[in-house]
Residue frames relative to the residue before (quaternion, step in Angstrom):
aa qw qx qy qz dx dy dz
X 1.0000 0.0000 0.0000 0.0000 0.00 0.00 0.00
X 0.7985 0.2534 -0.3729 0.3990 3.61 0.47 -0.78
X 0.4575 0.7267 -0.4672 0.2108 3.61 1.35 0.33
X 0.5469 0.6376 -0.2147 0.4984 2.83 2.13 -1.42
X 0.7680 0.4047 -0.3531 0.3488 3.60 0.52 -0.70
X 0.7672 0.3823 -0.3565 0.3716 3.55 1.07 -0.07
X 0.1730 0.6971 -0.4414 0.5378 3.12 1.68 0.57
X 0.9208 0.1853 -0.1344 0.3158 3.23 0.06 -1.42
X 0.5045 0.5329 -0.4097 0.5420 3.28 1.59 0.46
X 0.6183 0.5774 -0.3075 0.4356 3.51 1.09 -0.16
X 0.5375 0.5053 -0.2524 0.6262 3.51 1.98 -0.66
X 0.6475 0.4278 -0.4103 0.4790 3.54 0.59 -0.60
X 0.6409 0.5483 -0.4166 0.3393 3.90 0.56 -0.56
X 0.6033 0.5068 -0.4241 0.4464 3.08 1.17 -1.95
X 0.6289 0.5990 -0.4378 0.2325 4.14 0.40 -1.76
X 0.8048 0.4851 -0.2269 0.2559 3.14 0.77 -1.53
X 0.5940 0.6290 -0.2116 0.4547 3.10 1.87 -0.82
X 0.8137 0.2624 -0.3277 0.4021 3.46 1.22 -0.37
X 0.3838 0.6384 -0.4657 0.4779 3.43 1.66 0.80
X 0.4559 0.7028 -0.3162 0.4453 3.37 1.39 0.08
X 0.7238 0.3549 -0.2058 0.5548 3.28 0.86 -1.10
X 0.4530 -0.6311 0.6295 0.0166 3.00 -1.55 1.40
X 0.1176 -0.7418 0.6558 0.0770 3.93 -0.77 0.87
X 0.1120 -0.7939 0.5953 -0.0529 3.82 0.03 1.21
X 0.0017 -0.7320 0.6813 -0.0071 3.63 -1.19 0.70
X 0.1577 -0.7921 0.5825 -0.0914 3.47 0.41 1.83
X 0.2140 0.7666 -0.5898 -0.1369 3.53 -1.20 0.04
X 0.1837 -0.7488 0.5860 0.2492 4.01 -0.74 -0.74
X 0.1537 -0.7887 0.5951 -0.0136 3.33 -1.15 1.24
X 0.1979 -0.6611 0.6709 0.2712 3.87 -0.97 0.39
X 0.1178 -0.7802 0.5923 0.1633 3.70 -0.12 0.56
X 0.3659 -0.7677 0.4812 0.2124 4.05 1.27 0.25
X 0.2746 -0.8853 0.3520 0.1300 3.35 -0.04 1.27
X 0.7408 -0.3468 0.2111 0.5352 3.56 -1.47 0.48
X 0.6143 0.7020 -0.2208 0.2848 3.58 1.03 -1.57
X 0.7540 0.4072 -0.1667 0.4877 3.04 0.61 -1.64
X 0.7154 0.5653 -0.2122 0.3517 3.39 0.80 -0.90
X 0.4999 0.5202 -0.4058 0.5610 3.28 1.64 -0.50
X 0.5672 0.6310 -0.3955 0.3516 3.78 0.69 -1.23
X 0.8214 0.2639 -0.1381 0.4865 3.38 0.06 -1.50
X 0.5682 0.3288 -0.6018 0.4549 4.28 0.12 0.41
X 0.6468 0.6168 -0.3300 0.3038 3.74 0.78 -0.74
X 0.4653 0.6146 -0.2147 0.5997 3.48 1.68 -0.71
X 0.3627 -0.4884 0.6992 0.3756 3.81 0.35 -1.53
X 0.7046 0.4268 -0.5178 0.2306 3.72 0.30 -0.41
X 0.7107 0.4905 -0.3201 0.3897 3.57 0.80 -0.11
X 0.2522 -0.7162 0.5008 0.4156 3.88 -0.71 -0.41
X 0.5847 -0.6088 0.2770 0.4591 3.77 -0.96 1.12
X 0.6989 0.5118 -0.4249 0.2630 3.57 0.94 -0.78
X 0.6362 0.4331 -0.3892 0.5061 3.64 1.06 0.64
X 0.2088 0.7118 -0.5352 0.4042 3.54 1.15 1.09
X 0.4890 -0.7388 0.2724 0.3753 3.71 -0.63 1.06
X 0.4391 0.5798 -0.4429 0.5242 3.90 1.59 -0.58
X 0.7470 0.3767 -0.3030 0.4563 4.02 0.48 -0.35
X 0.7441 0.4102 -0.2521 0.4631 3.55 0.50 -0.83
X 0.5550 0.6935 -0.4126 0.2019 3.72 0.71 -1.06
X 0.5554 0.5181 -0.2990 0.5777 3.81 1.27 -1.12
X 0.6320 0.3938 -0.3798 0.5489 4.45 0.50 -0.68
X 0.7184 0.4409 -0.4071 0.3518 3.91 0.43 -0.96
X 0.4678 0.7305 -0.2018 0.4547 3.32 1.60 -1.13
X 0.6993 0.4345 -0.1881 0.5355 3.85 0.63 -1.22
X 0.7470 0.5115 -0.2105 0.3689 3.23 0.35 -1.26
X 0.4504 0.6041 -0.2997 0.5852 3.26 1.65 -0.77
X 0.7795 0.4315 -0.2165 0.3991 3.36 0.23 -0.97
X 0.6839 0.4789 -0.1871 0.5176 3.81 1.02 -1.34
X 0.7142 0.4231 -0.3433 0.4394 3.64 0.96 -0.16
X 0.3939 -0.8766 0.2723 0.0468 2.82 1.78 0.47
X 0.2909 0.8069 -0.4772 0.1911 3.71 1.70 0.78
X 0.6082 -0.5070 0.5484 0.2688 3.53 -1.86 0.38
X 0.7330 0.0859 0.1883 0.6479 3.27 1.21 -1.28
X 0.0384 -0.7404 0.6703 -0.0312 3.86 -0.52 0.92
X 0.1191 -0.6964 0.6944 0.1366 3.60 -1.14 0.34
X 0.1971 -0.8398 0.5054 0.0211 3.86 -0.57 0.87
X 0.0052 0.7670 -0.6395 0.0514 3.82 -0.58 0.77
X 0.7650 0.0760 -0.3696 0.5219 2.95 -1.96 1.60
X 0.5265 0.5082 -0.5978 0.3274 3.66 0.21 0.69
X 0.4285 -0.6361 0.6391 -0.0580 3.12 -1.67 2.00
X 0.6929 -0.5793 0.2718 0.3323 3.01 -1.32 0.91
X 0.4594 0.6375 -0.3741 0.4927 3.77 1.89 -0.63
X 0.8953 0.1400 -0.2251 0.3579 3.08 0.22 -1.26
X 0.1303 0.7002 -0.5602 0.4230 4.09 1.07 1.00
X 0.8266 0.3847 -0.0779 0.4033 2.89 0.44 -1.96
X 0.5682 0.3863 -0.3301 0.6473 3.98 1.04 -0.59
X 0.7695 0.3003 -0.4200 0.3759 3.73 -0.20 -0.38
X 0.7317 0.3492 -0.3728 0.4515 3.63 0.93 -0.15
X 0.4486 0.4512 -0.5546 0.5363 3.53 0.84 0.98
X 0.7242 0.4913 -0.3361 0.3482 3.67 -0.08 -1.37
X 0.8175 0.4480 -0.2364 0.2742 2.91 0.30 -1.32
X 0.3106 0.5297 -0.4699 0.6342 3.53 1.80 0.10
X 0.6659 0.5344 -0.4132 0.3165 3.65 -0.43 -1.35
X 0.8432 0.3445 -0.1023 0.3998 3.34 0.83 -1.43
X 0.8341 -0.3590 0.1199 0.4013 3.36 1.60 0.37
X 0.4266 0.7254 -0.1973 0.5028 3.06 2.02 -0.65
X 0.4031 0.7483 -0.5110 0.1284 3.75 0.54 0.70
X 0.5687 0.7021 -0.1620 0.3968 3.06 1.46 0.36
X 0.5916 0.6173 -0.0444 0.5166 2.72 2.17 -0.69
X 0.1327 -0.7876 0.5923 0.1059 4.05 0.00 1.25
X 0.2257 -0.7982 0.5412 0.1381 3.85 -0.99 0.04
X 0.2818 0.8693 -0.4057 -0.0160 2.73 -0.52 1.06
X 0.4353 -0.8154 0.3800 -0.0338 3.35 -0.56 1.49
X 0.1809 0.8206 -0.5406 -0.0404 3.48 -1.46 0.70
X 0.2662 -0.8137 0.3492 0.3810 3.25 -0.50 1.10
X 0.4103 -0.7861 0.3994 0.2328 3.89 -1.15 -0.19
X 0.5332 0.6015 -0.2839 0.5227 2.98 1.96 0.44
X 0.6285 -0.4420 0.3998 0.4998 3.66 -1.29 1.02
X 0.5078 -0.4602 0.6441 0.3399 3.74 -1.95 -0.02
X 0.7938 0.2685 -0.2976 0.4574 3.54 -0.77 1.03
X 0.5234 0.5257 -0.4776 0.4707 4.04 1.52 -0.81
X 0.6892 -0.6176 0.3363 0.1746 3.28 -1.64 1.28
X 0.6314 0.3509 -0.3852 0.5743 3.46 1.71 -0.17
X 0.3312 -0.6045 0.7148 0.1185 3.47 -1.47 0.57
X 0.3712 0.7763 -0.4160 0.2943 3.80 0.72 0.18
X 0.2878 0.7590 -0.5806 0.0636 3.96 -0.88 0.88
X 0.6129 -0.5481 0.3759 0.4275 3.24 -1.30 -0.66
X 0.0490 -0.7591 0.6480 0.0379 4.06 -0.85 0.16
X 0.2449 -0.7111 0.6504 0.1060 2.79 -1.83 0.44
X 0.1893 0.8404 -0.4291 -0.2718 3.13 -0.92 0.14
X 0.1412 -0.8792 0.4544 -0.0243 3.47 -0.87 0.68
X 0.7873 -0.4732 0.1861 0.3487 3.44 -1.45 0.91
X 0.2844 -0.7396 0.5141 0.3283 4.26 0.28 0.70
X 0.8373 0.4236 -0.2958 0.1788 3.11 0.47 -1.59
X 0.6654 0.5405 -0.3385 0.3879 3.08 1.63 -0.25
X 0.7952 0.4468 -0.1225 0.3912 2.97 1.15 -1.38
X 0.1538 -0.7104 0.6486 0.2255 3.96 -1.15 0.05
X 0.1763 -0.7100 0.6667 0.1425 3.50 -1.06 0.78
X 0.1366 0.6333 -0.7605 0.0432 3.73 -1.47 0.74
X 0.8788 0.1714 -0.2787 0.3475 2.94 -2.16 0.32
X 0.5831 0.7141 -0.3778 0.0851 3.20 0.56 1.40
X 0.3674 -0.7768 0.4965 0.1226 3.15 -0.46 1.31
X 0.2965 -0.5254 0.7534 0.2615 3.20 -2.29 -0.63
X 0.0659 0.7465 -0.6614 -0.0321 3.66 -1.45 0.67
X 0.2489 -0.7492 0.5404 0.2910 3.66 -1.12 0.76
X 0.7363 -0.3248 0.5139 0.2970 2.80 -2.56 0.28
X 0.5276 0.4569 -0.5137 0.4991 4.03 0.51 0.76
X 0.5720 -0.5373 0.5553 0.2753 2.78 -2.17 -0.06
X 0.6906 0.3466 -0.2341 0.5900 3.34 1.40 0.62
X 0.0379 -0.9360 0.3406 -0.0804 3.23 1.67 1.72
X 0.6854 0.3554 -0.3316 0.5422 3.51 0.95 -0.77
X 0.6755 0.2033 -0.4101 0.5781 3.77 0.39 0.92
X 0.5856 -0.5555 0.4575 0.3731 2.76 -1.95 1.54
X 0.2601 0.8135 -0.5092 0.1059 2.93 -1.78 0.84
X 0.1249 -0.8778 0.3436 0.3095 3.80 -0.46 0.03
X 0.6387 -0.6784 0.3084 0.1915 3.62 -0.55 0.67
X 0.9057 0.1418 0.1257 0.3792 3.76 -0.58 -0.01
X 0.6907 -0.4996 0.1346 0.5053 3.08 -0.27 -1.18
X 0.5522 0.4847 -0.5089 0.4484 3.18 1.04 0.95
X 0.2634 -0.8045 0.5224 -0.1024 2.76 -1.26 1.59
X 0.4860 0.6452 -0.2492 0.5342 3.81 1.64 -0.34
X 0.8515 0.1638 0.0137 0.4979 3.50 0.00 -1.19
X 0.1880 -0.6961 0.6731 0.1647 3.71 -1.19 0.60
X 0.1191 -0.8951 0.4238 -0.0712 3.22 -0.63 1.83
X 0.1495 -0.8921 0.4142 0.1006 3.80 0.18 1.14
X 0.1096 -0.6045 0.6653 0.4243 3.27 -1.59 -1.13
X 0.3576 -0.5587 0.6604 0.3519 3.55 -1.58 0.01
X 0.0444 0.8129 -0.5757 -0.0761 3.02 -1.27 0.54
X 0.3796 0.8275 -0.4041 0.0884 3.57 -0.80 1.02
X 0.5233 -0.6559 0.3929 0.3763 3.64 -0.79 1.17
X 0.2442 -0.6779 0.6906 -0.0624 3.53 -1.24 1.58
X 0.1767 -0.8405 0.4780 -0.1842 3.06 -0.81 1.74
X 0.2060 -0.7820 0.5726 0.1347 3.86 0.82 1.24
X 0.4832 -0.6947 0.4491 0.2867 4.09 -1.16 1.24
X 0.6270 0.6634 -0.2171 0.3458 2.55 1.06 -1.55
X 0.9104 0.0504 -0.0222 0.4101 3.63 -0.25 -0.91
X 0.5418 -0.6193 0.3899 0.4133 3.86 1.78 0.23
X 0.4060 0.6933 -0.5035 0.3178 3.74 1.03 -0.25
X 0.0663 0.7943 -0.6039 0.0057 3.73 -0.96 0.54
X 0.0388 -0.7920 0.6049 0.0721 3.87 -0.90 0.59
X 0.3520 -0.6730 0.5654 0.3217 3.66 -0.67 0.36
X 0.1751 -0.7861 0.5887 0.0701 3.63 -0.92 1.26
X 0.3199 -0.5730 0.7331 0.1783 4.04 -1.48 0.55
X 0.1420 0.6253 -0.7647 -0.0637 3.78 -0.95 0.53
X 0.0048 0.8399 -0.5397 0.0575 3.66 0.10 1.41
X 0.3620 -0.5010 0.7423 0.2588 4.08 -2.10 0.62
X 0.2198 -0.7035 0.6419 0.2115 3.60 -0.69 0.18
X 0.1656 -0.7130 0.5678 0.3767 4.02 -0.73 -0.03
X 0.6880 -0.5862 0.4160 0.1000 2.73 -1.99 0.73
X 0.6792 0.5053 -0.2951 0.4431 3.34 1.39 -0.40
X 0.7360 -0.4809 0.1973 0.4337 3.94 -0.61 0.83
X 0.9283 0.2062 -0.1380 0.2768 3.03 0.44 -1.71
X 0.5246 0.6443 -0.3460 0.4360 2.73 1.62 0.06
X 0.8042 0.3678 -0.3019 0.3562 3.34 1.14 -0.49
X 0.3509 0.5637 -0.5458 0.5111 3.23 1.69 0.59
X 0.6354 0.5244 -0.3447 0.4500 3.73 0.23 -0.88
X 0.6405 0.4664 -0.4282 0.4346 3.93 0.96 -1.08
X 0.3518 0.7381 -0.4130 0.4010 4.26 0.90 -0.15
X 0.7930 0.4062 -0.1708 0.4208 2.54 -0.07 -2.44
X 0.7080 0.3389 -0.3122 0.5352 3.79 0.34 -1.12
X 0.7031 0.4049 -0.5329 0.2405 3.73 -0.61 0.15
X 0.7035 0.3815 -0.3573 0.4816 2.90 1.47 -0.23
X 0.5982 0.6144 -0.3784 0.3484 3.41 0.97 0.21
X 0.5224 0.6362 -0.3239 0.4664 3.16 1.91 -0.50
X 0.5783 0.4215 -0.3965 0.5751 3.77 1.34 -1.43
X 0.7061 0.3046 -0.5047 0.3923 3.97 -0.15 0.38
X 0.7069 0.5936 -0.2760 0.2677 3.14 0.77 -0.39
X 0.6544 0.2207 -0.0403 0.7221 3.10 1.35 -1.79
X 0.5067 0.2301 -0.6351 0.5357 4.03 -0.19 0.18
X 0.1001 0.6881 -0.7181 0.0296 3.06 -0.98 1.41
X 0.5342 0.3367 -0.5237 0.5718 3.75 0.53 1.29
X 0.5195 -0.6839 0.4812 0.1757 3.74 0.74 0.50
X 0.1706 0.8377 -0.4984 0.1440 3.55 1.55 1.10
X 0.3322 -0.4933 0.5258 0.6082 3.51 -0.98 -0.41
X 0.4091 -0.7026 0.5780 0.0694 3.24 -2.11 0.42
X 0.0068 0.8037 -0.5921 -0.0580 3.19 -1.15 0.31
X 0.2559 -0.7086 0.6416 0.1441 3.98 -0.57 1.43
X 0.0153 -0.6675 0.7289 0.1515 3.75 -1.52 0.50
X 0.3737 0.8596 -0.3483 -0.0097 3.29 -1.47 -0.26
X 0.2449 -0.6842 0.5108 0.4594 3.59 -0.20 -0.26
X 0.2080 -0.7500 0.6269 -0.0339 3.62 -0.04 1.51
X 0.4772 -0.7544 0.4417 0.0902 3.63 0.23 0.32
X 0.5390 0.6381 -0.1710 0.5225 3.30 1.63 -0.01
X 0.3887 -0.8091 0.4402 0.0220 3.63 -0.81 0.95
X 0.6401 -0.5984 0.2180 0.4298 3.65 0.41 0.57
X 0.7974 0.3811 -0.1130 0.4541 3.03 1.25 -0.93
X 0.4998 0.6212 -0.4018 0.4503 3.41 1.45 0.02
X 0.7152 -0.5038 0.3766 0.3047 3.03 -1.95 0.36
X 0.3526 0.6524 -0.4781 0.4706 4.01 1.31 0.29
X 0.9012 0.1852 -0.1804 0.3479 3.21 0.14 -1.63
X 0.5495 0.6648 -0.3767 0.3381 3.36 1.34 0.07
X 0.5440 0.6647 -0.2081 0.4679 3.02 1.81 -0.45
X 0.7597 0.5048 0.0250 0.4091 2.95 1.29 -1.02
X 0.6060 0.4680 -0.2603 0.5881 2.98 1.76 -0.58
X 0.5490 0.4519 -0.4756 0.5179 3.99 1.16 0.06
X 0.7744 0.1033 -0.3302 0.5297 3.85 0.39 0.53
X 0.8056 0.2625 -0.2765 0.4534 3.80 -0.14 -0.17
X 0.6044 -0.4870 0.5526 0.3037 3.82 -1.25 0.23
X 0.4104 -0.6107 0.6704 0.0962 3.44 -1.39 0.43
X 0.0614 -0.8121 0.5236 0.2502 3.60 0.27 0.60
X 0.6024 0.6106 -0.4571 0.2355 3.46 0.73 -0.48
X 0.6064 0.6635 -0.0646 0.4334 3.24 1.93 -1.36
X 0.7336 0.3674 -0.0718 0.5672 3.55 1.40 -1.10
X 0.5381 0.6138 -0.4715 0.3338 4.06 1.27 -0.02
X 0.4702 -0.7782 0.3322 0.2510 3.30 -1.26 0.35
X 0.5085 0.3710 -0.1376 0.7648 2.87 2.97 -0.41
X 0.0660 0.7626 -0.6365 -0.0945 3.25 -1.04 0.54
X 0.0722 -0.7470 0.6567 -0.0736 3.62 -1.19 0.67
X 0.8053 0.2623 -0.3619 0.3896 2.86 -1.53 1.45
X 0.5787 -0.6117 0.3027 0.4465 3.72 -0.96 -0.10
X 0.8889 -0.1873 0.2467 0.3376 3.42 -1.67 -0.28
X 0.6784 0.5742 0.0393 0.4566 3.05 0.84 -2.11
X 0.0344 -0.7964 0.5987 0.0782 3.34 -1.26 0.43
X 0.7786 0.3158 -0.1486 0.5214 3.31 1.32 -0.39
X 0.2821 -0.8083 0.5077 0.0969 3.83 -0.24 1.65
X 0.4260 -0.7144 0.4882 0.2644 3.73 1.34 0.10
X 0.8114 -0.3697 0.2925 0.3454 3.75 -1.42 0.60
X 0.6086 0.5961 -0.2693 0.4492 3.34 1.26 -1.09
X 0.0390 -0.7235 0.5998 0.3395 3.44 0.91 -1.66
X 0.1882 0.7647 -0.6075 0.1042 3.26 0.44 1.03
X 0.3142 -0.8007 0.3978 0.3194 3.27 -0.86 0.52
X 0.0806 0.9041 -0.2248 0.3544 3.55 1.69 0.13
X 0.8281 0.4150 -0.0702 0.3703 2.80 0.56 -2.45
X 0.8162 0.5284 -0.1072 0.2075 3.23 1.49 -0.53
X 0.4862 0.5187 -0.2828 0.6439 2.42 2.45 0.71
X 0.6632 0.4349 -0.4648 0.3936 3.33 1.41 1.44
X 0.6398 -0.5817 0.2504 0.4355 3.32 -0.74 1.19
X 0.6383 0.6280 -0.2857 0.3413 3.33 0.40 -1.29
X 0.8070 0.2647 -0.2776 0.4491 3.51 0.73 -0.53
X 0.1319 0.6507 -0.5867 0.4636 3.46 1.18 1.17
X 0.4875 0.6601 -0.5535 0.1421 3.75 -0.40 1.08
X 0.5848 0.4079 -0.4900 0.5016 3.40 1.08 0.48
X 0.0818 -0.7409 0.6596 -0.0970 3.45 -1.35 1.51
X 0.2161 -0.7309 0.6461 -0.0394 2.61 -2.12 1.11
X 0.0353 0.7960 -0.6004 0.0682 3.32 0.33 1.57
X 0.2081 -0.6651 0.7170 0.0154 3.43 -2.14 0.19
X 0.0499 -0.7681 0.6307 0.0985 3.23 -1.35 1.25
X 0.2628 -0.7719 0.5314 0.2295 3.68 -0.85 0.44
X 0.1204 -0.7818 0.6005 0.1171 3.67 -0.76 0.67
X 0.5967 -0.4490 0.3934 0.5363 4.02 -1.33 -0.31
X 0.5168 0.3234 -0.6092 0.5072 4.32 0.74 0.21
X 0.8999 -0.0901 0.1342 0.4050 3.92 -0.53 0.19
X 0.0265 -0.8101 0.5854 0.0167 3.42 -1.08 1.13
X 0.6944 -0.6636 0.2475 0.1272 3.49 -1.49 1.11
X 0.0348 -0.7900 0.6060 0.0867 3.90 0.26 0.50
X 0.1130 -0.8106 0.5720 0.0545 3.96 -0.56 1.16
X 0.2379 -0.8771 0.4134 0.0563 3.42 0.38 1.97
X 0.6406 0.0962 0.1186 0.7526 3.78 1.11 -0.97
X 0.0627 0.4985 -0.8642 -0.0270 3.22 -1.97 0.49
X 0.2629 0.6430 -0.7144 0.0841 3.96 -1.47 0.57
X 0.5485 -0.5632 0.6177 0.0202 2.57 -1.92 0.99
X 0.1439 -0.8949 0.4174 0.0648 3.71 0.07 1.56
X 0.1982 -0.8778 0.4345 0.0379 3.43 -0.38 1.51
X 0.5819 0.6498 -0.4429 0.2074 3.49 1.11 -0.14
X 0.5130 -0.6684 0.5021 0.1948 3.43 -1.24 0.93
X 0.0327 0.7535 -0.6186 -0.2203 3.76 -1.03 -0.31
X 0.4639 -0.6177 0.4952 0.3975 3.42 -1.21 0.66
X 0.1762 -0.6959 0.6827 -0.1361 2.95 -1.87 1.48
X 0.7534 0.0404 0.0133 0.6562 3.56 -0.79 1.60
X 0.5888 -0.5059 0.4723 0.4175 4.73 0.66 0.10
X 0.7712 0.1479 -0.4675 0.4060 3.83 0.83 0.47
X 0.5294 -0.6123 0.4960 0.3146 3.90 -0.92 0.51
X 0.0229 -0.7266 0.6293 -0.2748 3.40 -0.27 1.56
X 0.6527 -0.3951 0.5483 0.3425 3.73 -1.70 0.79
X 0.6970 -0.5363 0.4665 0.0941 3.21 -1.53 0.10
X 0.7859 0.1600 0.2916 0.5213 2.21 0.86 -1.93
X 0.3501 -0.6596 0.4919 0.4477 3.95 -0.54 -0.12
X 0.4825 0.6952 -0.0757 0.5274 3.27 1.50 -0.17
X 0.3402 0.7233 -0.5397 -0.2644 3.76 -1.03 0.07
X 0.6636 -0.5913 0.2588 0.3781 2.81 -1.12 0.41
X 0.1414 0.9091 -0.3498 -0.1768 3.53 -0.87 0.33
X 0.3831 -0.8462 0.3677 0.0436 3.71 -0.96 1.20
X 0.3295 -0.7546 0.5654 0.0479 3.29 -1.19 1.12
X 0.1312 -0.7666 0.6209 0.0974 3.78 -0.91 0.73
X 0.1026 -0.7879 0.5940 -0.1256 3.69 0.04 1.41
X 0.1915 -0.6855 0.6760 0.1908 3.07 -1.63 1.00
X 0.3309 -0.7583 0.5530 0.0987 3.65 -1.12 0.67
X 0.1393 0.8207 -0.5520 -0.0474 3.33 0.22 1.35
């Protein structure tokens, strides 16, 4: 008898210990806004059938078929907030809350920010904020040498109902100019020391604008994982970004690896990076089968222990 009972106190630990872990399917999408997209068919560099009144129902799906716990989203205008939080119900997404900030003054001619969206019924967002790429982050601002775009991160603590687990998430725009985006590193990881003020584990998404070998991800790789570097499955190509063209070309060069999914693990809960892939499927748009996105999206399956 008392073998049987510590047996079964020994099952109750293993149970309780793996109701503990948290299976997370994180991902991050440029969905290339109404804006940009008008730019480049108007040029010739784009085709119209990837104009946002044409593509928005493919960005919509794809949301949906990649099938994320948590999505972080970049270049999304107030239009497409508003189209992606219809469609993406339409297309199955009833599960999905949105939530959205813009990163431009009130009145500047773009209306343009970052958003996330993610699973309500499971999840609870608090303490969430926005900081820029400057040295004067908790005001709106831009940094260095970029002087064009106002580039941010979202930040907020993500709180599973079910079992009380919580991680502190980045849904981050990286800028495009050097020094600022070597500098955009240094601060994201200074923020997870700063603002994970319970010292959660962490995870940064984003289209960080930054190339493996620059001074972003080098920065970044002395505090946070590299999911692409640390998975145990990988899928899809190199590349993440097929460019206006949608070439398909582009994605079998390193360099255009710039959307990343990194992870830090602390003593509340460390990261197991099960898959990382790069999502290549096309949908027909306007009768020809074109990307979504200039962008793909790409997604990480993480165990939270």
């Amino acid at each position: 008898m008392k073998k049987f009972f510590i047996l079964l106190v020994l099952c109750a630990a293993i149970g309780s210990s793996e109701a503990q872990e948290l299976n997370l399917r994180v991902g991050t999408y440029n969905v290339w806004s109404h804006l940009a997209r008008a730019g480049k068919v108007r040029k010739g560099h784009a085709a119209e059938e990837r104009s946002w009144d044409s593509s928005k129902r493919a960005v919509a799906q794809q949301i949906v078929d990649i099938d994320c716990d948590i999505l972080g989203m970049q270049e999304v205008t107030s239009i497409c907030r508003d189209d992606l939080a219809k469609l993406v119900k339409k297309a199955g997404g009833k599960r999905y809350k949105l939530w959205w900030m813009n990163t431009y003054p009130e009145g500047h001619r773009s209306v343009v920010g970052n958003a996330v969206f993610y699973d309500k019924k499971r999840f609870k967002l608090s303490q969430q904020k926005i900081y820029y790429f400057s040295p004067t982050p908790e005001v709106m601002s831009k940094g260095w040498d970029e002087k064009r775009y106002y580039r941010a991160s979202l930040t907020t603590v993500v709180t599973d109902k079910k079992s009380g687990k919580k991680f502190f998430l980045f849904a981050t725009h990286g800028p495009l100019k050097k020094e600022a985006n070597a500098n955009a590193g240094r601060l994201l990881v200074e923020w997870d020391k700063c603002y994970n003020t319970e010292a959660l584990p962490s995870i940064a998404v984003g289209d960080m604008n930054a190339r493996p070998e620059q001074g972003f991800h080098n920065a970044m790789c002395a505090h946070f994982e590299d999911c692409a570097l640390v998975a145990k499955e990988k899928i899809g190509p190199t590349g993440t970004f097929n460019s206006a063209s949608g070439s398909d070309k582009n994605l079998t060069l390193p360099y255009r690896r710039i959307d990343h999914i990194y992870v830090h693990s602390t003593d509340k809960g460390s990261f197991e990076v099960e898959k990382y892939e790069v999502v290549t499927k096309k949908y027909e748009v306007g009768g020809v089968m074109h990307y979504p996105s200039d962008h793909c999206p790409v997604v990480v399956d993480l165990k939270l222990k």
